[in-house]
N, C-alpha and C positions, 0 to 999 in steps of 0.2 A: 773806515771799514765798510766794505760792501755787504748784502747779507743779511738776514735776519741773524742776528745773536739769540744763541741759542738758549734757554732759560737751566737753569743746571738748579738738581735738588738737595734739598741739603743736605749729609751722611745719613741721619739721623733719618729720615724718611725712607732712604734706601736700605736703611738696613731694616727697618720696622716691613719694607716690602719684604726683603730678600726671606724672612724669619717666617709671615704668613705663611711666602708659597712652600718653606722647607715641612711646615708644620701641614701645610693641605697633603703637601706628598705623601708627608707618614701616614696622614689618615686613609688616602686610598691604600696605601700597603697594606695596612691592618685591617681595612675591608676585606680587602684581596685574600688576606689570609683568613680571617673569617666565614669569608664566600667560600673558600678552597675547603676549610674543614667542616665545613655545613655538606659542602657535596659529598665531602667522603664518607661521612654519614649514611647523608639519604642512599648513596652506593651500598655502601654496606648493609643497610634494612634490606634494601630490593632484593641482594643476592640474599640473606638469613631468609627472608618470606619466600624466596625461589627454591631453598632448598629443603625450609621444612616443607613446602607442597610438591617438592619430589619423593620428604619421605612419606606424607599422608598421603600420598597415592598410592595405593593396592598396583603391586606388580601383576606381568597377568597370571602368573600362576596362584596369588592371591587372591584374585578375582574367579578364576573355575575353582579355586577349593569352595569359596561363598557360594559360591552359585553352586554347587553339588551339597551342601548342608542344608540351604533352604529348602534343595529339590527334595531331600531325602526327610527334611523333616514335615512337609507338607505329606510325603509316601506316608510315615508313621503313624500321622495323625488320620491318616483316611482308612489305612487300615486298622488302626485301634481301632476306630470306629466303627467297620464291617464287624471286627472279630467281636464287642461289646452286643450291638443292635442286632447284627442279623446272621452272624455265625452262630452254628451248632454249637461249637466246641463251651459256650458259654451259656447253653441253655437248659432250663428246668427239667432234673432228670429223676430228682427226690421230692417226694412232701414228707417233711417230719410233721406228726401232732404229736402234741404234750398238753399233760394236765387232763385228757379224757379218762374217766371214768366207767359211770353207767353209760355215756353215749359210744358206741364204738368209732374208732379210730376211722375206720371205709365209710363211713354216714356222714363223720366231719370231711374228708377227703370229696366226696361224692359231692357235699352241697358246694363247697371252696369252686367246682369245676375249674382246678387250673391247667390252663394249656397244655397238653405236653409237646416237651419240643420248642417251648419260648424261650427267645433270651431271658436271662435273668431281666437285664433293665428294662425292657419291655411290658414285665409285669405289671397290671394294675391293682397293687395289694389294698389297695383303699378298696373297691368293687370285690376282689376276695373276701376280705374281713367282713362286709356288709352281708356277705349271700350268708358266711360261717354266722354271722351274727342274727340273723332268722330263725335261726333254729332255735324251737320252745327250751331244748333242755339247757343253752349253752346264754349267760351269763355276759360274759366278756370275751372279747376274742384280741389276739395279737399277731401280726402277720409281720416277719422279715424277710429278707433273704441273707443265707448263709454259702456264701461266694466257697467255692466258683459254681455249684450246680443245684442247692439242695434249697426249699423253701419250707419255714419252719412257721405253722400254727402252733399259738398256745391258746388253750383256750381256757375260762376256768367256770364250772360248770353249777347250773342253779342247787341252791342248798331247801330240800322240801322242810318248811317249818309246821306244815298243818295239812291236811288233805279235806275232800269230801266226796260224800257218794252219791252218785246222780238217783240211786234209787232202783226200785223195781224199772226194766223198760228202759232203762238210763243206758249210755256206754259205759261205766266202770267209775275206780275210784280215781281220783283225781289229786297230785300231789300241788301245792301250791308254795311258792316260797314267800320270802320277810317283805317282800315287796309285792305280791298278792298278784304275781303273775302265775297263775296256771300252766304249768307246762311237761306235765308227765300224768299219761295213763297207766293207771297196774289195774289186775284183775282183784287183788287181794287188799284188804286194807293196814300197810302198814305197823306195825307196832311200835309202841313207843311217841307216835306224833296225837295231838289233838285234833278231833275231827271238828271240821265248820259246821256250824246250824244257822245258817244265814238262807234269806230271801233269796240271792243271789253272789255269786263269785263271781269278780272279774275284777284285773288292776283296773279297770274305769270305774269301777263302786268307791265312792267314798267311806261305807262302812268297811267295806272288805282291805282296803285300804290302813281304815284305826286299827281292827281288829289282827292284822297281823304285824302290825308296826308294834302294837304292846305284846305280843308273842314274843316277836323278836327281842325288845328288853327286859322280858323275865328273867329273875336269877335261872339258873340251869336246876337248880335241886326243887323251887318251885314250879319248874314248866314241867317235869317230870310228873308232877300231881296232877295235870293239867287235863281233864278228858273229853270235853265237849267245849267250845265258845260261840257267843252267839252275842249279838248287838240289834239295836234298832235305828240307835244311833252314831256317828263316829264318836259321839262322851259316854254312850252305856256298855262298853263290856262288861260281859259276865263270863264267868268260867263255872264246870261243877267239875270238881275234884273227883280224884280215883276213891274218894270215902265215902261220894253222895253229898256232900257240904256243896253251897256255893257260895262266891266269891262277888262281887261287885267291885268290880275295880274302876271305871269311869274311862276316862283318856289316858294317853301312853305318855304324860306326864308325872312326875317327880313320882318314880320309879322306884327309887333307893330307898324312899320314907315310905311309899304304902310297902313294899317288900316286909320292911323289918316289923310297921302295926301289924302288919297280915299273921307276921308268925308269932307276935304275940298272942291274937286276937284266938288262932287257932288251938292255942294253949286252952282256950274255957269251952266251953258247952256249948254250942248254937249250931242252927242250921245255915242261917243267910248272915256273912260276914261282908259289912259294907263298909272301904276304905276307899272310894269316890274322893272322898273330902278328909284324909290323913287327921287332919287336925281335929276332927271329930267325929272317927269310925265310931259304928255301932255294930250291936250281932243279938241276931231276930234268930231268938229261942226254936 
């Protein structure tokens, strides 16, 4: 025989061929198939993400409705604002006072000097209260406003615990209150309050200062007895009584205890009852 003789394999290798390449096939198919349902996927996202961003797109009638809300809420805000700041329609057209008294109502008004014709917001009620708070006779002052037009002072007004009189040549008598500010002149003196006999009044005196701070925490049934006081020091008041008696009271300390020796004390005979020192008042015949 001519020829190379061909080499022949044995089943058993051709069929171990024939089985790989059956088994390569199925895997690219199962790729294939894999491959195909993986696209249809990513398909599917693209179009769901295409079409919710057709519907979070504002159509255009969507888009002039926004755009005419913003405009219109911008308009609002600019006119609140004129008609708050600098429109009439919202400005100061009342002053109520309250709580006046002996000072009349036109005097607190007068000192307040409030704009007429301001917006309410406008107002500077701190610089109001300040000018009302000037005033000798007035105490404390409070300033709001009561929308939409009206501006409302209270004020509440000094309480005279003692007076005194400047004398022959003097201006008159002088009412002073618990805190030893001087702040009302009368021509007359008073009844019923105890007159000062001091050196000098003025809240900057430190006697003037003790001597109406223990005024002020008298029982009421013994300030009534009360007719002249007079100190040297902020520890020596003294008081004389509507009977001529006098009293040594010391500082506007424990108050309650010399009260009650006092009106024992006043039970005996004496001229000068001294309860400075509670724990060991005496009374000087």
């Amino acid at each position: 025989m001519t020829g190379t003789r061909q080499r022949r394999r044995p089943p058993a290798a051709r069929a171990g061929e024939q089985q790989r390449a059956a088994m390569a096939r199925e895997r690219r198919g199962r790729r294939s198939e894999e491959e195909r349902l993986r696209t249809r996927a990513r398909g599917k996202s693209r179009r769901s993400a295409r079409a919710a961003a057709r519907k979070a797109r504002p159509s255009r009638g969507q888009e002039i409705r926004r755009r005419w809300v913003a405009l219109l809420s911008v308009v609002t805000v600019l006119a609140l604002g004129y008609l708050l700041f600098f429109s009439p329609v919202l400005s100061v057209k009342t002053v109520e006072v309250e709580g006046a008294k002996s000072v009349p109502a036109d005097q607190i008004r007068a000192a307040a000097q409030v704009p007429s014709g301001q917006p309410m917001l406008r107002l500077d009620v701190d610089a109001i209260r300040d000018r009302v708070a000037e005033m000798p006779a007035v105490a404390t002052v409070d300033v709001s406003r009561s929308w939409p037009t009206t501006l409302d002072i209270t004020v509440t007004e000094r309480t005279p615990i003692a007076f005194f009189d400047s004398g022959p040549g003097g201006d008159g008598v002088h009412l002073v209150d618990g805190g030893g500010v001087v702040f009302k002149t009368v021509k007359t003196r008073p009844a019923g309050l105890p007159e000062l006999k001091l050196q000098k009044v003025s809240v900057a005196d430190p006697v003037t200062r003790a001597v109406t701070a223990v005024l002020g925490v008298l029982p009421e049934q013994l300030l009534k007895q009360v007719k002249t006081t007079t100190a040297q020091t902020p520890a020596s008041v003294e008081f004389t009584l509507t009977n001529g008696k006098t009293v040594r009271w010391g500082n506007a300390e424990n108050t309650d205890r010399k009260a009650k020796v006092l009106a024992a004390l006043l039970t005996q005979q004496g001229t000068v009852y001294d309860v400075s020192a509670p724990e060991l008042p005496t009374i000087t015949p």
